[in-house]
C-alpha positions in Angstrom: -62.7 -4.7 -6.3 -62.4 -1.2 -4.5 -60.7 -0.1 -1.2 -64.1 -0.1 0.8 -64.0 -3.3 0.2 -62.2 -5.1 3.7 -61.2 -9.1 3.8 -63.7 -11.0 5.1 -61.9 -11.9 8.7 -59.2 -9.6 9.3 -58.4 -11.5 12.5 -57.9 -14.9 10.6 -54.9 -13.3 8.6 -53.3 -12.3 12.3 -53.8 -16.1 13.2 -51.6 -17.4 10.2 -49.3 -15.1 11.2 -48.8 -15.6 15.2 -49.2 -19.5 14.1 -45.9 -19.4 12.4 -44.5 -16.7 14.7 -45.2 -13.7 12.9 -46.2 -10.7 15.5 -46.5 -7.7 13.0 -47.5 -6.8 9.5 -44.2 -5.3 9.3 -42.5 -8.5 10.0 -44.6 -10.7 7.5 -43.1 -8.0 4.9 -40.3 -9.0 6.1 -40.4 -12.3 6.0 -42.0 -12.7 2.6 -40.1 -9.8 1.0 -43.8 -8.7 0.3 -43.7 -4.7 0.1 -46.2 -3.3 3.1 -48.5 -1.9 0.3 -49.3 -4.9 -1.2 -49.9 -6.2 2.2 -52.1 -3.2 2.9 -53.8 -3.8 -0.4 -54.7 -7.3 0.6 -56.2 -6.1 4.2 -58.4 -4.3 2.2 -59.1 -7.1 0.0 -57.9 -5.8 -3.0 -56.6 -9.2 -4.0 -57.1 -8.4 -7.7 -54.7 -5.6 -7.6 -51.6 -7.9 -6.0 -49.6 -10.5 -8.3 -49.8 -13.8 -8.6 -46.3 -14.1 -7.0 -47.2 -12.4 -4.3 -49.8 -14.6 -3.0 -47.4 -17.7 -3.1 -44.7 -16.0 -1.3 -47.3 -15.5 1.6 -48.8 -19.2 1.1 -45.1 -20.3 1.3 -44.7 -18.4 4.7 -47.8 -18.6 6.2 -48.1 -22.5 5.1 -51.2 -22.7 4.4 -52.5 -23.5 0.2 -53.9 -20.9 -2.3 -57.3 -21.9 -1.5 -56.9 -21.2 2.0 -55.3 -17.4 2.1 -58.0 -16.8 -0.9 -60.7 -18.1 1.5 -59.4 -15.3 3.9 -58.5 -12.2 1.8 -61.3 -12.3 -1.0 -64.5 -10.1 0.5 -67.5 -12.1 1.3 -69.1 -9.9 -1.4 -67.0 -11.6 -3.7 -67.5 -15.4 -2.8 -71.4 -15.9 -4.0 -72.5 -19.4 -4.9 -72.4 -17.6 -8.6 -68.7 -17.0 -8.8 -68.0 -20.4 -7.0 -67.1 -22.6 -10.2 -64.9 -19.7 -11.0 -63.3 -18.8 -8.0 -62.8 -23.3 -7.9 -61.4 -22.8 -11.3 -58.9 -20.0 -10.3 -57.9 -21.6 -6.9 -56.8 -24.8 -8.6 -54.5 -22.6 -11.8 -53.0 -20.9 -8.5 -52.5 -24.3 -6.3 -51.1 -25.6 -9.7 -48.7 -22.6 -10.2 -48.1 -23.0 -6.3 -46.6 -26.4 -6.8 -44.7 -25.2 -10.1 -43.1 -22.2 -7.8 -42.1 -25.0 -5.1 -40.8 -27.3 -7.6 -38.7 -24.8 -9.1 -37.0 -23.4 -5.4 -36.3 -27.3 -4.6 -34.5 -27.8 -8.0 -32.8 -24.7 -7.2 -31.8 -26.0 -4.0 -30.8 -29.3 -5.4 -28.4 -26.9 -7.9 -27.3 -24.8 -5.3 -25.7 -27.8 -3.3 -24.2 -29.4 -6.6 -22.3 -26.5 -7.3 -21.4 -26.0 -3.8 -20.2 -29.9 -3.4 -18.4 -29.3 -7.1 -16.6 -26.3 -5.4 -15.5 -27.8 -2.9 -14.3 -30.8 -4.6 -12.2 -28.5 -6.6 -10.9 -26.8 -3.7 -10.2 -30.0 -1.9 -8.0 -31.0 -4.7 -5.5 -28.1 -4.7 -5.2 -28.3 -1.3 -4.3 -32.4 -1.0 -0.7 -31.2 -0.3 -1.3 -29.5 2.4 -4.2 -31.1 4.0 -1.8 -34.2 4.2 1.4 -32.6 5.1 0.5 -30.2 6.9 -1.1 -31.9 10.2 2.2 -34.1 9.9 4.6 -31.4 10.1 2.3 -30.0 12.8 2.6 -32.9 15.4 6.4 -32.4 14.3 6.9 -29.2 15.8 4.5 -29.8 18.7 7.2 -32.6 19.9 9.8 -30.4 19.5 8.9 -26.9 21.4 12.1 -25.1 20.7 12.0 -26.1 16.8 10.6 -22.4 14.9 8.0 -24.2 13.0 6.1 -24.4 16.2 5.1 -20.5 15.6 3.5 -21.3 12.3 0.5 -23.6 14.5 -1.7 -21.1 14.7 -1.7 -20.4 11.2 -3.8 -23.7 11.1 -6.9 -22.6 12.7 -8.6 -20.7 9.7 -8.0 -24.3 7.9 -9.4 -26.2 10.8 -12.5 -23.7 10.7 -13.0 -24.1 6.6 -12.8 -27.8 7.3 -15.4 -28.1 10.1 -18.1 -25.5 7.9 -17.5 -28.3 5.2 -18.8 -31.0 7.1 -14.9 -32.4 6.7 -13.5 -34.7 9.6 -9.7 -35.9 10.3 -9.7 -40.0 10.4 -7.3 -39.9 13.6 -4.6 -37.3 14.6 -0.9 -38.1 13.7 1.0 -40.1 15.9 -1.9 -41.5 17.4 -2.4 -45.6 17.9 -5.4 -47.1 15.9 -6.8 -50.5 15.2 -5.7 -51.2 11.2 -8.8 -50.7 9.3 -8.3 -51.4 5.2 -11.0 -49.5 4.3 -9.4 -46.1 6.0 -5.5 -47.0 6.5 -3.2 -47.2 4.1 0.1 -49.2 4.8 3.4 -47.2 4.2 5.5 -49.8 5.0 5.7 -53.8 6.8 2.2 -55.4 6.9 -0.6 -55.6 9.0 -3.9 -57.5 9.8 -7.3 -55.8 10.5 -7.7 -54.8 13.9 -3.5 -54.5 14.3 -2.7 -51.2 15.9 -1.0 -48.9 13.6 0.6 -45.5 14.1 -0.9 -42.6 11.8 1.6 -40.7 9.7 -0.5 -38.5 7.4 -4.1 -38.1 8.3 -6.9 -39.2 6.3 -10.5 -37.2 5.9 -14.1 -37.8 5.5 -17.4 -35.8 4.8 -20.0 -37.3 6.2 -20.2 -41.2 4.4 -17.3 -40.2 1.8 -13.9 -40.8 2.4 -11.8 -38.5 0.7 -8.0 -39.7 1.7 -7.1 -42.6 3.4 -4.7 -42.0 6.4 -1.0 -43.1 6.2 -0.1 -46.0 8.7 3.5 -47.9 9.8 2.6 -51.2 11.9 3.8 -50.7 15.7 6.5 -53.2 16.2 5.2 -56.6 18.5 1.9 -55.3 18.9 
């Protein structure tokens, strides 16, 4: 295959693109991390000439299968009814190693997310202490203006941030009133029923489902 050789329907390669938002070549090198030769090479249909990996980063982007973008990019030269059972042959080894390539980003994914939960797990653990303390010795100082802790609340905001990236939530602030609820309280002292207002002590957390600490609660007296 030579350089005089142009893809069959220029235009049709423009459509993939503007159908997924894709306004220049530029930006589909961009977007693929395809170099802007090989995407010149394949406007001029020199598909032979560009790797295999190359191909399923654009059918990945442009979402459309192997046998689709070959459809567009091969020369009309090259798609007789004589090279048909090979071209079929070589559009199904590239739709298999399509697949492959997909099933190998997702398990990567999958990976990524384990390592990132293992993390912060790990994290989470050296810093019980202070995630249970701290908010307590927090609504301390906040009831007592004049008390010099009260200087070290903002100093809680870069944990409040790491907290919210992590998808991690407070059960209920400390010293609020709550309806007892065994499955997220924790009696400190006296005993209560479910659905018996409490006061919490020491927060509790959850991410998403998971809980990760129960909070601390004292029964409110005659409630």
């Amino acid at each position: 295959m030579n350089a005089s050789s142009p893809q069959k329907n220029p235009h049709l390669l423009q459509q993939l693109m503007r159908r997924v938002g894709i306004s220049s070549f530029r930006a589909l090198s961009h977007a693929t991390g395809v170099s802007e030769k090989q995407i010149r090479r394949l406007r001029r249909g020199e598909v032979d000439q560009v790797r295999l990996e190359t191909l399923l980063k654009l059918s990945r982007v442009l979402q459309v299968s192997i046998a689709e973008l070959l459809e567009i990019l091969v020369p009309s030269e090259y798609q007789s009814p004589e090279q048909t059972p090979q071209n079929s042959e070589l559009t199904h080894e590239l739709e298999s190693l399509r697949q492959e390539y997909d099933r190998l980003q997702h398990q990567l994914q999958q990976q990524k997310q384990t390592l990132q939960q293992e993390f912060q797990q790990s994290s989470l653990q050296i810093l019980e202490s202070l995630l249970l303390q701290l908010p307590t010795a927090a609504y301390a100082a906040q009831q007592n203006p004049q008390a010099p802790a009260v200087k070290l609340l903002p100093l809680l905001k870069p944990l409040e941030r790491l907290l919210q990236e992590w998808g991690i939530e407070a059960i209920a602030e400390v010293g609020s009133e709550v309806a007892y609820d065994p499955q997220q309280h924790q009696l400190m002292e006296g005993f209560a029923e479910a659905g018996d207002l409490v006061r919490v002590r020491y927060t509790g957390y959850r991410q998403g489902d998971k809980l990760l600490y129960r909070a601390k609660v004292s029964p409110i007296p005659g409630s």
